[in-house]
PyMOL Python script that loads the backbone (N, CA, C, O; Angstrom):
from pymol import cmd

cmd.read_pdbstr("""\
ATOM      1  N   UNK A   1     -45.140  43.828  19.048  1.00  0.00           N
ATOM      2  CA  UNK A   1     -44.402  42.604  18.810  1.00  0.00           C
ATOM      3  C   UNK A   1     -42.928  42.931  18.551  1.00  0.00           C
ATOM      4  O   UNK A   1     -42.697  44.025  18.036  1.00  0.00           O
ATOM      5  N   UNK A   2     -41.903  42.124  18.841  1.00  0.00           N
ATOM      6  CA  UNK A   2     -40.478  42.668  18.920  1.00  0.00           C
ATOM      7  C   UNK A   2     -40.077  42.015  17.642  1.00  0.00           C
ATOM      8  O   UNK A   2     -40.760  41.084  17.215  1.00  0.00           O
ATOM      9  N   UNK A   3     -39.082  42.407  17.034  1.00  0.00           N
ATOM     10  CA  UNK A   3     -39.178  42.040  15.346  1.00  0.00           C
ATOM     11  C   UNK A   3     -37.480  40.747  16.063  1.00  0.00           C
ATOM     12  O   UNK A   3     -36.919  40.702  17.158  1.00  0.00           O
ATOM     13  N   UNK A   4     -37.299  40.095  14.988  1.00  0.00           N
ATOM     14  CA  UNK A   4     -36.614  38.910  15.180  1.00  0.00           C
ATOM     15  C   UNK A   4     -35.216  39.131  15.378  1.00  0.00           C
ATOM     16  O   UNK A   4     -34.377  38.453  15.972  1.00  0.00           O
ATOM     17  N   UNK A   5     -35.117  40.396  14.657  1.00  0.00           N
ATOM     18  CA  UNK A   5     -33.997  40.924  14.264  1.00  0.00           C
ATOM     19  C   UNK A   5     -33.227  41.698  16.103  1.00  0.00           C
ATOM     20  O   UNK A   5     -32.289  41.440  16.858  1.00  0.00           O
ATOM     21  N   UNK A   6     -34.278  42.614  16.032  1.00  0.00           N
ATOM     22  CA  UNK A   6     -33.561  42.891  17.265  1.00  0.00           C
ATOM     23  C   UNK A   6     -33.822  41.758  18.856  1.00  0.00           C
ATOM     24  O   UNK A   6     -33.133  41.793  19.876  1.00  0.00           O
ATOM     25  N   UNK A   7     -34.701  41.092  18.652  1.00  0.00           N
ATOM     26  CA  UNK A   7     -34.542  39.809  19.705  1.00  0.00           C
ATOM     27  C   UNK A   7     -33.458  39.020  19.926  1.00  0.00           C
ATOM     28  O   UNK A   7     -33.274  38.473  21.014  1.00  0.00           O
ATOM     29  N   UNK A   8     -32.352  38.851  18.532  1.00  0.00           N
ATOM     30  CA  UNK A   8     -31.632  38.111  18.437  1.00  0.00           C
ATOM     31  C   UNK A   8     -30.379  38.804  18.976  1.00  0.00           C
ATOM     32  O   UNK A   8     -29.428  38.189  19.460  1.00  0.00           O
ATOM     33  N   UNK A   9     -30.466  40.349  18.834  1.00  0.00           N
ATOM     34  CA  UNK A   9     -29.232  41.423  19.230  1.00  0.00           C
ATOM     35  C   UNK A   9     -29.334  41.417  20.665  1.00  0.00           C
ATOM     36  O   UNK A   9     -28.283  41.308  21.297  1.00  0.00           O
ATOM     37  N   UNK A  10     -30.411  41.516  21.280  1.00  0.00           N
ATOM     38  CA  UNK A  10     -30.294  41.463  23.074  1.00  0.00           C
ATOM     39  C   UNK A  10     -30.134  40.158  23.442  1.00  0.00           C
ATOM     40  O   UNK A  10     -29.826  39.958  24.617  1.00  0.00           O
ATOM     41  N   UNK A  11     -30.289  39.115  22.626  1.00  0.00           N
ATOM     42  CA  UNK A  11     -30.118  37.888  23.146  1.00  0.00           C
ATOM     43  C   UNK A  11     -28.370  37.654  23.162  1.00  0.00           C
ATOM     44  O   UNK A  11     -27.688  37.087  24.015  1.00  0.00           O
ATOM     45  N   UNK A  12     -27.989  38.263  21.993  1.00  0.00           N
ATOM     46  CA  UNK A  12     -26.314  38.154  22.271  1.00  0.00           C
ATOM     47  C   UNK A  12     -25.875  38.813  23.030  1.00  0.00           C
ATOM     48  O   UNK A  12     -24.923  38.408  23.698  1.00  0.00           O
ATOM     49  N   UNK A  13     -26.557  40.445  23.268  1.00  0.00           N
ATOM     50  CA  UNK A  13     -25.795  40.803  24.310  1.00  0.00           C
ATOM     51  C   UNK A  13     -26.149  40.395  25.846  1.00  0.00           C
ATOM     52  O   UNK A  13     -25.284  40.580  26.702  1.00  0.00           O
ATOM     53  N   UNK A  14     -27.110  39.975  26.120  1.00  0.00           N
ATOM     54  CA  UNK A  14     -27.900  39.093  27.304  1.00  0.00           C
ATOM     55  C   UNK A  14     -26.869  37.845  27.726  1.00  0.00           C
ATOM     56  O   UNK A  14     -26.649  37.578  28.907  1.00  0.00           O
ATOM     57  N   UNK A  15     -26.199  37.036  26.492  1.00  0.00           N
ATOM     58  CA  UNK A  15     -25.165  36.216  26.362  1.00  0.00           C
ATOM     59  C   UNK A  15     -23.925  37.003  26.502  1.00  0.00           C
ATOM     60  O   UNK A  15     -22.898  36.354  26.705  1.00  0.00           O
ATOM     61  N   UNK A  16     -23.849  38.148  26.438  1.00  0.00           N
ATOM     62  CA  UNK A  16     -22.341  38.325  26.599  1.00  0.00           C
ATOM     63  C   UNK A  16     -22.312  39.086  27.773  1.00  0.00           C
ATOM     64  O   UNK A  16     -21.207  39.549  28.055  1.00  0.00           O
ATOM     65  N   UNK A  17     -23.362  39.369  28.631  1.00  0.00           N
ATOM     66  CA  UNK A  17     -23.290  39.898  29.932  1.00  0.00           C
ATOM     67  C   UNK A  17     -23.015  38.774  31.046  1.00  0.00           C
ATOM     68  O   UNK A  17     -22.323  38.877  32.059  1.00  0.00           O
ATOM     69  N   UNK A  18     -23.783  37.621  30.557  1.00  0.00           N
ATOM     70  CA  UNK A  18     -23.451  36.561  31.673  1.00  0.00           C
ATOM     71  C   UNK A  18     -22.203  35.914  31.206  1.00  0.00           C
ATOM     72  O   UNK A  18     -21.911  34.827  31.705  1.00  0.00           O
ATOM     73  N   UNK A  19     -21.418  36.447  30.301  1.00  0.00           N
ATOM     74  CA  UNK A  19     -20.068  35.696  30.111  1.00  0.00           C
ATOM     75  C   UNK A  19     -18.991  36.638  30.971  1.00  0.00           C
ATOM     76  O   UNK A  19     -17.899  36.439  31.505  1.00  0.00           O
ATOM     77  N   UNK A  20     -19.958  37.853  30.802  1.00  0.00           N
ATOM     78  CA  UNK A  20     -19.254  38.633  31.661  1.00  0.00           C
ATOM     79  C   UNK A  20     -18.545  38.339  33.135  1.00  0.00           C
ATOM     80  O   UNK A  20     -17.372  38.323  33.511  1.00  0.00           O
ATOM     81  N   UNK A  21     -20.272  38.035  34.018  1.00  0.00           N
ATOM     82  CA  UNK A  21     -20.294  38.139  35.293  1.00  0.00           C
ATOM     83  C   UNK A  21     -19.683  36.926  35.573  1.00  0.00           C
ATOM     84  O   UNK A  21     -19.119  36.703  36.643  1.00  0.00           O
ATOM     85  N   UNK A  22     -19.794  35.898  34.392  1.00  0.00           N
ATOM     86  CA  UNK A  22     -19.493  34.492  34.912  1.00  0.00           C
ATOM     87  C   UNK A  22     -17.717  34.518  35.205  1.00  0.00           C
ATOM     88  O   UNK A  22     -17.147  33.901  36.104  1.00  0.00           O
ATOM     89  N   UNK A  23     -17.123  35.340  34.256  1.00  0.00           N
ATOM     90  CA  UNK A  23     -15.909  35.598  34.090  1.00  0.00           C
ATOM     91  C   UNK A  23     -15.345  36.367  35.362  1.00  0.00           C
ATOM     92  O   UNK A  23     -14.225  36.157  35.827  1.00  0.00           O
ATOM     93  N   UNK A  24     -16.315  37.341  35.899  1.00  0.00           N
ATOM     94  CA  UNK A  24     -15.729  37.556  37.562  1.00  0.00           C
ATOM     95  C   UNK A  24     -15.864  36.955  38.144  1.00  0.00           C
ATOM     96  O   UNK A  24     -14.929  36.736  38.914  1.00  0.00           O
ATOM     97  N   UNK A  25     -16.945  36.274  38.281  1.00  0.00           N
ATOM     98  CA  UNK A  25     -17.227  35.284  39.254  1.00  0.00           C
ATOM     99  C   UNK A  25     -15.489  34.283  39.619  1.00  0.00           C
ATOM    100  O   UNK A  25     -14.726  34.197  40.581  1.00  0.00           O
ATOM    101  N   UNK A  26     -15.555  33.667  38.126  1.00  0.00           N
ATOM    102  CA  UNK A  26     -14.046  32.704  37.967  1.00  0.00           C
ATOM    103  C   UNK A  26     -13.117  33.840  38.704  1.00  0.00           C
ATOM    104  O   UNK A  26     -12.591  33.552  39.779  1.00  0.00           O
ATOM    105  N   UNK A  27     -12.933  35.044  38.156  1.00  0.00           N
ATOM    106  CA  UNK A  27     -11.257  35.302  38.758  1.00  0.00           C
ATOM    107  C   UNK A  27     -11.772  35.562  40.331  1.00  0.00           C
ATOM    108  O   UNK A  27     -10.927  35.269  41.177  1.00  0.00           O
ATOM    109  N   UNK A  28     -12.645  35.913  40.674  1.00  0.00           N
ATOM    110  CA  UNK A  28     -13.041  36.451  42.697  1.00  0.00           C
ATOM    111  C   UNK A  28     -12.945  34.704  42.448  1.00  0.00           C
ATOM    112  O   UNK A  28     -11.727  34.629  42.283  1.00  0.00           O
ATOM    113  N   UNK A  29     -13.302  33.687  42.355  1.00  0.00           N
ATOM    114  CA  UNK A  29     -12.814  32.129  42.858  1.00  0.00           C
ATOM    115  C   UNK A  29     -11.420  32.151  42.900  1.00  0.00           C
ATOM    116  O   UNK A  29     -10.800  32.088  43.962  1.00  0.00           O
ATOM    117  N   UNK A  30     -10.756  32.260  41.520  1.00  0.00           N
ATOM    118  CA  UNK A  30      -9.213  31.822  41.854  1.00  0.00           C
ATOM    119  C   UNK A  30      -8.634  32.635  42.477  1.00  0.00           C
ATOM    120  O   UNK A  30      -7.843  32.073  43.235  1.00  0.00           O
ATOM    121  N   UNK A  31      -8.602  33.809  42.572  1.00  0.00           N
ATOM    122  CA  UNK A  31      -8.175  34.836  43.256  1.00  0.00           C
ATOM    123  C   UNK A  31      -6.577  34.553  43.169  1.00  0.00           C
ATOM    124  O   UNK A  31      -5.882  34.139  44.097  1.00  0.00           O
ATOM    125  N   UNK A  32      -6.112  34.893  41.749  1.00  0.00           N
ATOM    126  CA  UNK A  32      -4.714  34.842  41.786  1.00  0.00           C
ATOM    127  C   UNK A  32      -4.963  35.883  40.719  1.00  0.00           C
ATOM    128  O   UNK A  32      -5.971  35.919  40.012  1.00  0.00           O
ATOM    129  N   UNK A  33      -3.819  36.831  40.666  1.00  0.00           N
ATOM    130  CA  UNK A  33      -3.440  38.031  39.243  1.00  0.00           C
ATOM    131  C   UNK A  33      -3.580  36.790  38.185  1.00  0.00           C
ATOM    132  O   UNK A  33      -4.593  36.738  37.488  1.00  0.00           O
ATOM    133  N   UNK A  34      -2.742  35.965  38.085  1.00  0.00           N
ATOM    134  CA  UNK A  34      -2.512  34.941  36.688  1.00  0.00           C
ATOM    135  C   UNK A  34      -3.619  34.724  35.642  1.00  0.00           C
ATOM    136  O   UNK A  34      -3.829  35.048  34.473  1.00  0.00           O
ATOM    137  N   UNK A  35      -4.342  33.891  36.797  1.00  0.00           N
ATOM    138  CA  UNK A  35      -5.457  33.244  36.593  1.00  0.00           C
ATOM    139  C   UNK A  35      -6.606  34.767  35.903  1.00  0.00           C
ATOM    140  O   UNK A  35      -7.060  34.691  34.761  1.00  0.00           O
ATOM    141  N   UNK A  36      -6.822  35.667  36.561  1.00  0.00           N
ATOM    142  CA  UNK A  36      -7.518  36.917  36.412  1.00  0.00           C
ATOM    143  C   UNK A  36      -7.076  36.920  34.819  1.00  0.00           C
ATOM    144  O   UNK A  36      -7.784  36.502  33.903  1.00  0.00           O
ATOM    145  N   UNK A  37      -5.425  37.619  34.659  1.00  0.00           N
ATOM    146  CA  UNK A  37      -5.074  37.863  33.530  1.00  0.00           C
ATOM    147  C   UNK A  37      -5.666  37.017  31.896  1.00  0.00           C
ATOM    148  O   UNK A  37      -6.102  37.641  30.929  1.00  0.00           O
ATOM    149  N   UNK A  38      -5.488  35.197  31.995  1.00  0.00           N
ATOM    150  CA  UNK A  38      -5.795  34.726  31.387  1.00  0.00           C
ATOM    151  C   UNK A  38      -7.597  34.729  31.308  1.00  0.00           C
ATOM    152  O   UNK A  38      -8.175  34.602  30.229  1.00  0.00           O
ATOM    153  N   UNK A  39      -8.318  34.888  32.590  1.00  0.00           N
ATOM    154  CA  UNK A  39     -10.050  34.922  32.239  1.00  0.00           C
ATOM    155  C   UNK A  39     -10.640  36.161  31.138  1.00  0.00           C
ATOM    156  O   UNK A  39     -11.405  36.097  30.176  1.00  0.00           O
ATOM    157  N   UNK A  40      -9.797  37.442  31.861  1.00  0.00           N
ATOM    158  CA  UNK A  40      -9.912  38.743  30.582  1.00  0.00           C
ATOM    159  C   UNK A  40      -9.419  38.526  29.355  1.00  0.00           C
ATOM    160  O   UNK A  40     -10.012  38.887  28.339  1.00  0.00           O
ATOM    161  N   UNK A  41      -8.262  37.902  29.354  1.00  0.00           N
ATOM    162  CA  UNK A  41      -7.976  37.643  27.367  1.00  0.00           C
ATOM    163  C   UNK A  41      -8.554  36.753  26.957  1.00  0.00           C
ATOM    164  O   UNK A  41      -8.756  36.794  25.743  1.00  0.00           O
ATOM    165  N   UNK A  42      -9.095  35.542  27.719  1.00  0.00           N
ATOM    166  CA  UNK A  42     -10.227  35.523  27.001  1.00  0.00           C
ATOM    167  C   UNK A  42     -11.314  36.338  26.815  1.00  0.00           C
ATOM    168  O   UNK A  42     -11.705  36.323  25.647  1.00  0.00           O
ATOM    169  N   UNK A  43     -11.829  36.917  27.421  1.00  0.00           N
ATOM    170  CA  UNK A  43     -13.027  38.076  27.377  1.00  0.00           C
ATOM    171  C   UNK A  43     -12.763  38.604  26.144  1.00  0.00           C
ATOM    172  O   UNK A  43     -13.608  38.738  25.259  1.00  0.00           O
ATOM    173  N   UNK A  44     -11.242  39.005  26.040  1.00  0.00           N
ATOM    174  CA  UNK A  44     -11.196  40.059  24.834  1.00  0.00           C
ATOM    175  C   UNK A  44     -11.231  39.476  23.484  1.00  0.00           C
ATOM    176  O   UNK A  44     -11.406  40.049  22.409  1.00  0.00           O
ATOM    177  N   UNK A  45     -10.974  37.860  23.810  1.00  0.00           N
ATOM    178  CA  UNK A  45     -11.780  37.623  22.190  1.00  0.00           C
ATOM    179  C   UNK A  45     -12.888  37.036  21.800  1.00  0.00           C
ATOM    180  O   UNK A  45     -13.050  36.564  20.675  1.00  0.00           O
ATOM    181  N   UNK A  46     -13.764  37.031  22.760  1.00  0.00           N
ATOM    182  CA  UNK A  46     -15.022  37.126  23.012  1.00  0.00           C
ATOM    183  C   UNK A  46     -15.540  38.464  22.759  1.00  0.00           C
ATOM    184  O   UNK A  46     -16.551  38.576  22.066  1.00  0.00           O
ATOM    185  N   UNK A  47     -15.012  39.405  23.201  1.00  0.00           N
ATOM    186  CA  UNK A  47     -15.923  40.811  22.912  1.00  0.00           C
ATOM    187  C   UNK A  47     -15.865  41.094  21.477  1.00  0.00           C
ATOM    188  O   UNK A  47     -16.948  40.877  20.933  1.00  0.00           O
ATOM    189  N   UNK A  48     -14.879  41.540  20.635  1.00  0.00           N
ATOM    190  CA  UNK A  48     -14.964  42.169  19.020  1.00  0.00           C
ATOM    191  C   UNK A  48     -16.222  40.790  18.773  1.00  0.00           C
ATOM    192  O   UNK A  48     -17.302  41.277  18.438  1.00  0.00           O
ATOM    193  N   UNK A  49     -16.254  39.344  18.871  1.00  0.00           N
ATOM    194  CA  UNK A  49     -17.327  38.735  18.368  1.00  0.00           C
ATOM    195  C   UNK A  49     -18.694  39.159  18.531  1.00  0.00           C
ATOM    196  O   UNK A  49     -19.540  39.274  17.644  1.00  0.00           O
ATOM    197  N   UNK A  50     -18.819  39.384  19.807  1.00  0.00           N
ATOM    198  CA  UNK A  50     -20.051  40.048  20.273  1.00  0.00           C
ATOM    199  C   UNK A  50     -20.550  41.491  19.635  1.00  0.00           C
ATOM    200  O   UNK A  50     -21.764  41.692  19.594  1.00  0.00           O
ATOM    201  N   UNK A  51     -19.882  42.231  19.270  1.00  0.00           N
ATOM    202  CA  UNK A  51     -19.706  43.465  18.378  1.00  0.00           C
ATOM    203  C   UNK A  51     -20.148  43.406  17.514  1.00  0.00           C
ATOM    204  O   UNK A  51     -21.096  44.129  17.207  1.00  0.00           O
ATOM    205  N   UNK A  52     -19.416  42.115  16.418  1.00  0.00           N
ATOM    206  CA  UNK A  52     -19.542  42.697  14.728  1.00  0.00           C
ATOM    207  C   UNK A  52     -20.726  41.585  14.674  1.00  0.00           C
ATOM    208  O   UNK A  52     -21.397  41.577  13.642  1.00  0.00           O
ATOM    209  N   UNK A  53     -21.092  40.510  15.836  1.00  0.00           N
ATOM    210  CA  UNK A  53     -22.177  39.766  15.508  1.00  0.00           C
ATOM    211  C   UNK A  53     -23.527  40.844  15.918  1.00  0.00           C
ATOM    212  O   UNK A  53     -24.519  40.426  15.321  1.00  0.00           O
ATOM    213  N   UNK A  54     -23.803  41.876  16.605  1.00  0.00           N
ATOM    214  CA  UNK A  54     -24.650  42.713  16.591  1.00  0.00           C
ATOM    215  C   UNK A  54     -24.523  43.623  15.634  1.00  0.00           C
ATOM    216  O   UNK A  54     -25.495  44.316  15.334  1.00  0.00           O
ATOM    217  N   UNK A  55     -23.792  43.711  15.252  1.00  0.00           N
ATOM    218  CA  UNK A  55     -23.873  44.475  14.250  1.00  0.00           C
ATOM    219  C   UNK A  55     -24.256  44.525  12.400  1.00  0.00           C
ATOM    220  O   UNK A  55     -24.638  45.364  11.584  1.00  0.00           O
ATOM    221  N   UNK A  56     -23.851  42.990  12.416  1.00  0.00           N
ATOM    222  CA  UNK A  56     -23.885  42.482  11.488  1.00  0.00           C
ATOM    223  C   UNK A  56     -25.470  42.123  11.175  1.00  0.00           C
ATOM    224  O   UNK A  56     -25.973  42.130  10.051  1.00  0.00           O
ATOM    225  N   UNK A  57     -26.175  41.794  12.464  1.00  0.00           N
ATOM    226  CA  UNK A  57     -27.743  41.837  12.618  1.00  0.00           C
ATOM    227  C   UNK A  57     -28.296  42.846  12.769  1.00  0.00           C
ATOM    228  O   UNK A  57     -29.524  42.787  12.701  1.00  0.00           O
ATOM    229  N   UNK A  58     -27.715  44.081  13.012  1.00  0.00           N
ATOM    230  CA  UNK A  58     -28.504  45.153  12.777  1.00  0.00           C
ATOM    231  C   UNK A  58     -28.627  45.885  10.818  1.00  0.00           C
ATOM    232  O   UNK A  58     -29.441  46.351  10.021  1.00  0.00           O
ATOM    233  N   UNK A  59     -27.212  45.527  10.950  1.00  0.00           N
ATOM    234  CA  UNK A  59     -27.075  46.040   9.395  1.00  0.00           C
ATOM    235  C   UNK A  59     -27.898  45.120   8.489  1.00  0.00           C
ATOM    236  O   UNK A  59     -28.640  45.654   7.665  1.00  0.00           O
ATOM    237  N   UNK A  60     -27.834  43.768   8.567  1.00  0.00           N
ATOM    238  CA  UNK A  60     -28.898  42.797   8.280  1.00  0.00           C
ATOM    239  C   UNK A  60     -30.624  43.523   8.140  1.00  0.00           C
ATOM    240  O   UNK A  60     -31.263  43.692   7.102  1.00  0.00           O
ATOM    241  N   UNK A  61     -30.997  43.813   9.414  1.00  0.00           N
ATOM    242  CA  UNK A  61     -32.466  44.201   9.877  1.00  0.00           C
ATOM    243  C   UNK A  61     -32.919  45.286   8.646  1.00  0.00           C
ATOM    244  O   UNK A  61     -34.011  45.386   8.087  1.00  0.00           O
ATOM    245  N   UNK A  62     -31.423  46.210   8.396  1.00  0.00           N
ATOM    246  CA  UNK A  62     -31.928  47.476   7.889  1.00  0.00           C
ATOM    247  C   UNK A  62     -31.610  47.614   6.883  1.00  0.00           C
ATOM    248  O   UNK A  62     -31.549  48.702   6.310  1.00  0.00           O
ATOM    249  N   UNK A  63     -31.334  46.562   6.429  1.00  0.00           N
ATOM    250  CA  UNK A  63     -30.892  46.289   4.692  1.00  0.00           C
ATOM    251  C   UNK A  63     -32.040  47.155   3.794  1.00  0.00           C
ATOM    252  O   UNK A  63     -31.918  48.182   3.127  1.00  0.00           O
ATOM    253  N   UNK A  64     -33.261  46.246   4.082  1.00  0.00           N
ATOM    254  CA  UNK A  64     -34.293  46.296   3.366  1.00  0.00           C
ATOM    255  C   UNK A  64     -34.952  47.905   3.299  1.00  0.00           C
ATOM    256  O   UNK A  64     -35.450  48.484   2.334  1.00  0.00           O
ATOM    257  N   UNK A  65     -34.708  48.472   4.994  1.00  0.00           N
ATOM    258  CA  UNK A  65     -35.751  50.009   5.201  1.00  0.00           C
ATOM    259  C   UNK A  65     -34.015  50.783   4.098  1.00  0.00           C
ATOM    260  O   UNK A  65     -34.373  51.420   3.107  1.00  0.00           O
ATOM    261  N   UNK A  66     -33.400  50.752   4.173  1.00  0.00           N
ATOM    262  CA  UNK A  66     -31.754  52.009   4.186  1.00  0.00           C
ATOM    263  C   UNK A  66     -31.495  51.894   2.298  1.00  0.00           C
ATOM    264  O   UNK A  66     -31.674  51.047   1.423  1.00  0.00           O
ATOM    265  N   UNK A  67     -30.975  53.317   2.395  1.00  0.00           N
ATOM    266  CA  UNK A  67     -31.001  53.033   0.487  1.00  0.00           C
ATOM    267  C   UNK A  67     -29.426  52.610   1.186  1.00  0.00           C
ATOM    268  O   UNK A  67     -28.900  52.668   2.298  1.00  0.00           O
ATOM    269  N   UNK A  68     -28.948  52.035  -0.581  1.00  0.00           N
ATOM    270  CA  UNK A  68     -27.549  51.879  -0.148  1.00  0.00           C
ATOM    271  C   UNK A  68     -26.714  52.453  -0.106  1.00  0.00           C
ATOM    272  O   UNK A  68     -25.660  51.820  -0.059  1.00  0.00           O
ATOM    273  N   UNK A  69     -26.624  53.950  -0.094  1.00  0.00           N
ATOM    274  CA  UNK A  69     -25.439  54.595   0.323  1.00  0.00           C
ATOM    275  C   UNK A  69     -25.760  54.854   2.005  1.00  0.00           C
ATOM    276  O   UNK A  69     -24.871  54.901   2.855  1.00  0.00           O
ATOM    277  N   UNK A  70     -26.927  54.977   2.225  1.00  0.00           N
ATOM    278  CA  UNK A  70     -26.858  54.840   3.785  1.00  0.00           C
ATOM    279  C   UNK A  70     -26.143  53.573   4.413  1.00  0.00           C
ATOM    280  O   UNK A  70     -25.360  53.822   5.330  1.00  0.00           O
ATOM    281  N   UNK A  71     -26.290  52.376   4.080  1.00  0.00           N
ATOM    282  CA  UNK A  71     -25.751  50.905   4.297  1.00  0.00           C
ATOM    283  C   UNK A  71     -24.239  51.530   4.744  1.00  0.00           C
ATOM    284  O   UNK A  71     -23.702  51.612   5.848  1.00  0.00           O
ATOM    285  N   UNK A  72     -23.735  51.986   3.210  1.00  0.00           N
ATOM    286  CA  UNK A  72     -22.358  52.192   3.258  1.00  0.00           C
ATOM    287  C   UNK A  72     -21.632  53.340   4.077  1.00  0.00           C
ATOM    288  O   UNK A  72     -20.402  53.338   4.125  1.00  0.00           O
ATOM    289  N   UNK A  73     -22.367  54.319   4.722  1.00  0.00           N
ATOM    290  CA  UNK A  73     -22.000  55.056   5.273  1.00  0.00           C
ATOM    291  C   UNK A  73     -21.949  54.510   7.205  1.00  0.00           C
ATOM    292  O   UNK A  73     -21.233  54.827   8.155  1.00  0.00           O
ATOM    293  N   UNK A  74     -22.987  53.683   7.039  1.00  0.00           N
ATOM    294  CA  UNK A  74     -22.927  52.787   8.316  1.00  0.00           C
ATOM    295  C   UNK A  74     -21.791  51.831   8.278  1.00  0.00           C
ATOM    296  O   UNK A  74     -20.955  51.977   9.170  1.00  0.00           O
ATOM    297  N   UNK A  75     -21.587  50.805   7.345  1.00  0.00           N
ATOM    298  CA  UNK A  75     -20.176  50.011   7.178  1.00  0.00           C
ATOM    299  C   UNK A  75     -19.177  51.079   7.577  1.00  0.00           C
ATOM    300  O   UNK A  75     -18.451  50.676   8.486  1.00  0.00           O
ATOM    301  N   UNK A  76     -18.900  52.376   7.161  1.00  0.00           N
ATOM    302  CA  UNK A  76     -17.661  53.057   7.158  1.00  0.00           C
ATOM    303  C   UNK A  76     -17.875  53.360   8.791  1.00  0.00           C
ATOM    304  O   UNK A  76     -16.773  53.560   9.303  1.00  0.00           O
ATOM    305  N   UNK A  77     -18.861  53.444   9.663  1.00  0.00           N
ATOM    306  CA  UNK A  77     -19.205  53.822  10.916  1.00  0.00           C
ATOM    307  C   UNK A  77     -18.455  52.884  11.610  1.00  0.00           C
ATOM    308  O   UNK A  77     -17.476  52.977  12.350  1.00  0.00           O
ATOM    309  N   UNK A  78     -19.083  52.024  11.236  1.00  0.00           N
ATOM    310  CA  UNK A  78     -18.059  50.400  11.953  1.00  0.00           C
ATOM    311  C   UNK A  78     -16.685  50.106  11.780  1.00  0.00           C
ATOM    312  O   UNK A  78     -16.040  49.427  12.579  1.00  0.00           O
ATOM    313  N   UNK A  79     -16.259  50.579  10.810  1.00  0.00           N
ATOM    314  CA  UNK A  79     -14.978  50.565  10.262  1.00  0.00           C
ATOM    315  C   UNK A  79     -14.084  51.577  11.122  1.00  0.00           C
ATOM    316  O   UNK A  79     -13.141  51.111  11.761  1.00  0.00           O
ATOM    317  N   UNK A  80     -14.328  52.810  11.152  1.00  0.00           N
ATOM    318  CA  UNK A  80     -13.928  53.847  12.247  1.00  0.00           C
ATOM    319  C   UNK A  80     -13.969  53.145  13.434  1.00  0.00           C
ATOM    320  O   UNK A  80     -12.901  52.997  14.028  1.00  0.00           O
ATOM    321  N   UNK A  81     -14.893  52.720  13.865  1.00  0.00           N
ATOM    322  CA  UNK A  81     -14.847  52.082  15.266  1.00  0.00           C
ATOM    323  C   UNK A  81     -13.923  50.972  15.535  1.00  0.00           C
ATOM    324  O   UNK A  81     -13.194  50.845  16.519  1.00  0.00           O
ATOM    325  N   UNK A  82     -14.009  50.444  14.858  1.00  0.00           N
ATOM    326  CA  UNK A  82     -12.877  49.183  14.867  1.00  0.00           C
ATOM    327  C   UNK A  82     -11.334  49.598  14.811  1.00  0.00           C
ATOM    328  O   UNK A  82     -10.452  49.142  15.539  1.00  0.00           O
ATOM    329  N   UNK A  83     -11.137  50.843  13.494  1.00  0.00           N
ATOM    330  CA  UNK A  83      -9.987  51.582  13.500  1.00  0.00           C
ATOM    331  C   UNK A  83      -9.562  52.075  14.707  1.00  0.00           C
ATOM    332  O   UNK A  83      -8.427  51.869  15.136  1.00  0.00           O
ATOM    333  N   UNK A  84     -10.736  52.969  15.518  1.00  0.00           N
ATOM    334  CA  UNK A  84     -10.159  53.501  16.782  1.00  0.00           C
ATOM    335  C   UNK A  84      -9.864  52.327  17.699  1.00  0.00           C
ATOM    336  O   UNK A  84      -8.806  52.171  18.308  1.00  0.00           O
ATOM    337  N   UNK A  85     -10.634  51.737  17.722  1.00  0.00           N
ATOM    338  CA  UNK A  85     -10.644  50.628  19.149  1.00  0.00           C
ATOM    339  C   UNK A  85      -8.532  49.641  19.046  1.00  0.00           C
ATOM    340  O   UNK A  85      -7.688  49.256  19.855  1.00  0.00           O
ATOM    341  N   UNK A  86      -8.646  49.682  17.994  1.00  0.00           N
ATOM    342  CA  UNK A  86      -6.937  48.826  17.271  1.00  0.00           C
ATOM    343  C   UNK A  86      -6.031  49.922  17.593  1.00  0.00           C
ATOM    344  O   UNK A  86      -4.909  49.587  17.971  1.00  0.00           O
ATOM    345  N   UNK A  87      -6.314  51.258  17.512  1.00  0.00           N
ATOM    346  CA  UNK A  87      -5.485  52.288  17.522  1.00  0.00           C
ATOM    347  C   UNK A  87      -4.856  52.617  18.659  1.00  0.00           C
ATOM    348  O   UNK A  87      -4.081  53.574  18.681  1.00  0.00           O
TER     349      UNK A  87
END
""", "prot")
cmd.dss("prot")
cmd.show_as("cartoon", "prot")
cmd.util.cbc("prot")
cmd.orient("prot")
């Protein structure tokens, strides 16, 4: 049986793949640079959501199994990642 927790993580990313394709789809239609430019910035603030909302459900899931300095050593995981990705 698939636990709720991770059903809900492939379901966002399942949702953020077809925002994906839907998003090429739009710029191969308009087929102008402009138009392209504005479909990806949106993408890009669509993606960090898609991120910290999986993540936030995973850290959720594993609240209960993780003592809490493991928790916190995972927060600092995410934190690095986010640091690099801004950097």
């Amino acid at each position: 049986m698939i636990e709720k927790v991770v059903l809900a993580m492939a379901a966002i990313r399942i949702l953020s793949g077809t925002l994906e394709i839907t998003a090429a789809l739009f710029m191969l239609h308009y087929n102008t640079v402009e138009r392209a430019l504005v479909i990806n910035s949106l993408l890009s603030i669509i993606g960090p959501i898609i991120f910290f909302s999986t993540m936030t459900l995973g850290i959720y899931g594993l609240s209960t199994k993780l003592s809490f300095g493991s928790l916190i050593w995972i927060m600092l995981g995410v934190v690095c990642i986010v640091y690099g990705i801004k950097r």
